[in-house]
N, C-alpha and C positions, 0 to 999 in steps of 0.2 A: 471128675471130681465134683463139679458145679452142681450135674442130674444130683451124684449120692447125695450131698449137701441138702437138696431140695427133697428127696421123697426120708431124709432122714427128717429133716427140724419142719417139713410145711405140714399143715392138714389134710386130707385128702379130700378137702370139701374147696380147697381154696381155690385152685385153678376149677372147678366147674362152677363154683360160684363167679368167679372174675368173668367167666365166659359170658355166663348168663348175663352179668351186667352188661356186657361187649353187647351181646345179640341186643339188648333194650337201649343202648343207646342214640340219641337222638340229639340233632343242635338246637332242637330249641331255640331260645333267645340267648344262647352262647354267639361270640362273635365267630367268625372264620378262623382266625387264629387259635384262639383256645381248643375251638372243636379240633380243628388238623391236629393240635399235639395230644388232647386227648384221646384221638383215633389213634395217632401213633403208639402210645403207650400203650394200649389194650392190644396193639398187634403185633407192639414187642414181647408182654408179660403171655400173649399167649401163643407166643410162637408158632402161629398159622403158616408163616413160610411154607414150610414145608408138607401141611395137607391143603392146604387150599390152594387152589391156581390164583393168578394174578387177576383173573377177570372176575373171579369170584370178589376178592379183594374189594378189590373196584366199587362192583356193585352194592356189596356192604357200604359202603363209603358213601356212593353216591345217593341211596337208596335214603342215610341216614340223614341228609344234607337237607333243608328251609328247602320248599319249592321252589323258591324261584336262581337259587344257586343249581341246585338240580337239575330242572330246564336249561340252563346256562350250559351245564355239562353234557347234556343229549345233544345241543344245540350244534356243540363245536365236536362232536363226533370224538370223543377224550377216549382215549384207551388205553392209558398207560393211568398207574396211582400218582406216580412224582407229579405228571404234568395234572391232575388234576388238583393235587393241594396248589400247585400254583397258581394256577386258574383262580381256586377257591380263594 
């Protein structure tokens, strides 16, 4: 019901538009907190679960993350996304 709902009332421009913002994403001068739930939201609206693997995940994440939080997470060898927002 939720699919029909979505390719009945949305754009077809919106999910590859929201993606695109995903992939440009960056923390900036955002704190850790804001970024983690902002990351979160672009990978709930874009429901990557299920084509992306978990490392993939990840490395968007970490990828997107201030250097020196990033270092931080190569550092402690993080493989998993939970434990990395906690980290972060």
């Amino acid at each position: 019901m939720k699919d029909e709902l979505k390719g009945k009332y949305m754009q077809p421009s919106y999910y590859a538009n929201f993606l695109n913002r995903w992939h440009q994403f960056i923390q900036g001068n955002k704190s850790a907190k804001e970024f983690v739930a902002m990351f979160n939201k672009f990978l709930i609206r874009c429901s990557v679960l299920g084509t992306e693997s978990e490392v993939q995940i990840l490395f968007r994440f970490r990828d997107s993350l201030r250097e020196d939080l990033r270092m931080t997470l190569l550092a402690r060898g993080v493989t998993e996304l939970e434990k990395a927002y906690t980290l972060v």
